[in-house]
C-alpha positions in Angstrom: -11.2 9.2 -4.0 -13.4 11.4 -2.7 -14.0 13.9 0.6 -16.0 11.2 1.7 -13.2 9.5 2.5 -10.7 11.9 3.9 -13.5 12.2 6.3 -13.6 8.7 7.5 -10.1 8.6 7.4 -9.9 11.4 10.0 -12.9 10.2 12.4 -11.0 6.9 12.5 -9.0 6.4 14.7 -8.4 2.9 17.0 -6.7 2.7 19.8 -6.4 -1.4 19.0 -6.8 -3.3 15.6 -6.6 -6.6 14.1 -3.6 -7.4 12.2 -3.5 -9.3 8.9 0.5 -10.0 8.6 1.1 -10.3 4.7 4.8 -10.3 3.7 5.5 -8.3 0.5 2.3 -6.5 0.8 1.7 -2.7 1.8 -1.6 -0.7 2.1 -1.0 3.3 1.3 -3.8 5.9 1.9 -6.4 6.0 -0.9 -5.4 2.7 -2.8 -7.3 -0.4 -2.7 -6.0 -3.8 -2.3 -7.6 -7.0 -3.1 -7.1 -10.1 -0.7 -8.1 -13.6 -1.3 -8.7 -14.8 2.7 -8.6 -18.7 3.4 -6.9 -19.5 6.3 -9.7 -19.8 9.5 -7.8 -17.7 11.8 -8.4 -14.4 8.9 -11.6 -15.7 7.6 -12.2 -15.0 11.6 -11.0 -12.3 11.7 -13.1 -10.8 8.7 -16.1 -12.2 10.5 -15.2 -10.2 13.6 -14.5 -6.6 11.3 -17.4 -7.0 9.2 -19.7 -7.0 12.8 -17.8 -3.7 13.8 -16.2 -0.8 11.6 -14.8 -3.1 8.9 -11.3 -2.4 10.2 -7.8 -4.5 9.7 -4.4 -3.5 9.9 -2.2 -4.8 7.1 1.6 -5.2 8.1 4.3 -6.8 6.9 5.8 -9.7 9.6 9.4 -10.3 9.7 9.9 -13.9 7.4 11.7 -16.6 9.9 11.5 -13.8 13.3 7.8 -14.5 14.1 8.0 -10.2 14.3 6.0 -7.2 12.8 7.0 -4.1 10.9 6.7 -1.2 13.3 4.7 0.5 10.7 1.6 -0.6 8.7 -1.8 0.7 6.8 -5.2 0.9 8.7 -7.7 -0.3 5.9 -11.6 -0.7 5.7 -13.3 -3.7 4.1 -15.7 -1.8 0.9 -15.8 -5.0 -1.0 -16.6 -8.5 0.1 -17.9 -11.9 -1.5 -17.8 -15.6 -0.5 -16.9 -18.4 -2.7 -18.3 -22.0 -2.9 -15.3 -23.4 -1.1 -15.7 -21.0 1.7 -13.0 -18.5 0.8 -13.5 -14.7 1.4 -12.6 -12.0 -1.6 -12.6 -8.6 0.0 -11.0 -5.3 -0.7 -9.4 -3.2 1.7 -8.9 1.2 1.1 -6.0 2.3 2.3 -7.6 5.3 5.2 -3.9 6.0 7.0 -0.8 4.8 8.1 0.1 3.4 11.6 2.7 2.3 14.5 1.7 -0.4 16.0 2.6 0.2 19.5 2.3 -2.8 21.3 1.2 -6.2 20.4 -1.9 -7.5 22.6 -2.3 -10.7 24.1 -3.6 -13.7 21.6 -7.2 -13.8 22.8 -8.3 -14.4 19.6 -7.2 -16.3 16.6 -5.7 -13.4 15.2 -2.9 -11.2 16.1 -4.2 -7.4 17.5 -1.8 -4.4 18.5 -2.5 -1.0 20.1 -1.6 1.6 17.2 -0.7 5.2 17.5 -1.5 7.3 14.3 1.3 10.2 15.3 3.1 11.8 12.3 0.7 10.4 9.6 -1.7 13.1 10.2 -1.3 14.3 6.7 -1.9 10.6 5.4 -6.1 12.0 4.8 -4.4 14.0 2.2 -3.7 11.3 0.2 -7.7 10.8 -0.1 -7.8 14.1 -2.3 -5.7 13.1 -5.5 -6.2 17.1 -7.0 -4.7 17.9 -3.8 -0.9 17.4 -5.8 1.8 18.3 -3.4 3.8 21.7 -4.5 7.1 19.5 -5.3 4.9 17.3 -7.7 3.1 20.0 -9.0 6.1 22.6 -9.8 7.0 19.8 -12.1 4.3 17.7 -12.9 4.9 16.4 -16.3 8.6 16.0 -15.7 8.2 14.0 -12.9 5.4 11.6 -14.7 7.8 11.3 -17.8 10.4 9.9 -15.4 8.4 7.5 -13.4 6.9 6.1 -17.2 9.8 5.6 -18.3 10.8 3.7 -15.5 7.9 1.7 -15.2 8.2 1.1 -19.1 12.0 0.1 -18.6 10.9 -2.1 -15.7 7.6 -4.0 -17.4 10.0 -4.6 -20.6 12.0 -6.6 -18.0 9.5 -8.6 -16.1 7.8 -9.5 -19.7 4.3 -8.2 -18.6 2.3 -5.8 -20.7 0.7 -2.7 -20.2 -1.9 -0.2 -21.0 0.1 3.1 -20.9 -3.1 5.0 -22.3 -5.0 4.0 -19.3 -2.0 4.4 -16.7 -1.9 8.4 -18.1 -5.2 9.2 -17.1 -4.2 8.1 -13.4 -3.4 11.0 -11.3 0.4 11.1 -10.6 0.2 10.8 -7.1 -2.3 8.0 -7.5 -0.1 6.4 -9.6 2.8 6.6 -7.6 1.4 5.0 -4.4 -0.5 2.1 -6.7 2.9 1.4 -8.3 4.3 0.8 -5.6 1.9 -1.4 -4.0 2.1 -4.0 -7.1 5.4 -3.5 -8.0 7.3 -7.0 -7.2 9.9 -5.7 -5.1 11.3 -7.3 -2.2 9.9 -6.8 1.9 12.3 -4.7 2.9 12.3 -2.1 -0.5 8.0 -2.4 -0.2 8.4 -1.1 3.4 10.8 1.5 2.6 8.1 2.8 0.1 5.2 3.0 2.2 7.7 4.6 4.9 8.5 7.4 2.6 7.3 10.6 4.5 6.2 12.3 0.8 4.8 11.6 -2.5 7.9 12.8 -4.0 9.9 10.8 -1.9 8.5 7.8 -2.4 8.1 8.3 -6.6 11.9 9.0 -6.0 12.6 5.6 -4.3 10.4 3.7 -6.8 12.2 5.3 -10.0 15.9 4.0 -8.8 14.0 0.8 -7.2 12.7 -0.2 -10.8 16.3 0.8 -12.3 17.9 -1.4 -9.8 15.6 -4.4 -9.9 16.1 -4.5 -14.1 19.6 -4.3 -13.6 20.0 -7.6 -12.5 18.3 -8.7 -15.8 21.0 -9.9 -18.1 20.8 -8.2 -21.5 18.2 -5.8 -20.9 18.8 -1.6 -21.0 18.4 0.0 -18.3 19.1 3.8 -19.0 20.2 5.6 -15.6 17.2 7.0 -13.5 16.1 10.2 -14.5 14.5 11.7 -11.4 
């Protein structure tokens, strides 16, 4: 992350935005998430962003209610290839979070909303990993000692396997927010993380999410959360 990007992240600032509804997928401030686009009505609408400022709002919709999340991430394209069979591999960076306000009028294949960026001013923060908040800080390697052993506990339990000595070169806070963007947890527990007003807050949530979700794997240990 750079200044670079704090700086864009504070310029920015749409009144409207295209919306790429994704359930189970969230967008935080200074992470990057990769997207495989196929359907026309988004390979459209990546047309339409890459002729402008490269802009798409990733939100979660509500599964069988046709609705959106209230809350979602503002993210600019910074990688993008095309396929053979037409598809379009792009990664989005997470600038800021937003509101969506109110949803527009379908006048283009797409779904676009007026946004409102109130109470996330702090988000271009987030683009400044050395910038650790004082909580985090106070406590630094107590606080990463928890959250790997939490993460250790839960990839035990979903069987996949990781590189620890790469993960500990990861800034916490960094670390935080991209753990909770992959982790495999359900709409509702993804939303409450990227709700989460602070970094601690949300590496909070995530500990006694990755407690609970190994829980309900028969015959594995899962140690009480030590936040």
């Amino acid at each position: 992350m750079s200044a670079h990007y704090k700086a864009l992240a504070k310029r920015t600032n749409p009144d409207g935005l295209a919306l790429f509804p994704l359930s189970g997928a969230v967008l935080l401030p200074g992470c990057d998430l990769p997207l495989n686009i196929f359907e026309p009505r988004y390979l459209n609408m990546i047309d339409d962003a890459l002729k402008g400022e490269r802009l798409i709002g990733m939100v979660q919709d509500l599964e069988d209610h046709g609705g959106l999340r209230d809350i979602g991430g503002l993210g600019r394209i910074t990688q993008f290839s095309e396929t053979e069979d037409g598809r379009y591999l792009v990664v989005l960076r997470g600038l800021k979070r937003f509101r969506i306000t109110r949803e527009l009028p379908q006048d283009r294949p797409y779904r676009q909303a007026l946004i409102s960026f109130d109470g996330f001013e702090s988000d271009i923060d987030f683009h400044l990993p050395d910038n650790i908040p004082e909580a985090m800080r106070d406590k630094g390697r107590e606080n990463r000692a928890a959250l790997t052993l939490a993460m250790k506990i839960f990839a035990k339990a979903l069987g996949v396997r990781v590189d620890w000595d790469s993960l500990s070169e990861i800034p916490l806070q960094r670390l935080v927010d991209q753990a909770a963007m992959i982790s495999p947890f359900n709409p509702e527990d993804k939303q409450s993380l990227l709700e989460a007003e602070t970094t601690e807050e949300r590496r909070r949530l995530l500990i006694g999410l990755m407690h609970l979700y190994c829980s309900i794997h028969p015959g594995r240990d899962t140690p009480a959360a030590r936040q």
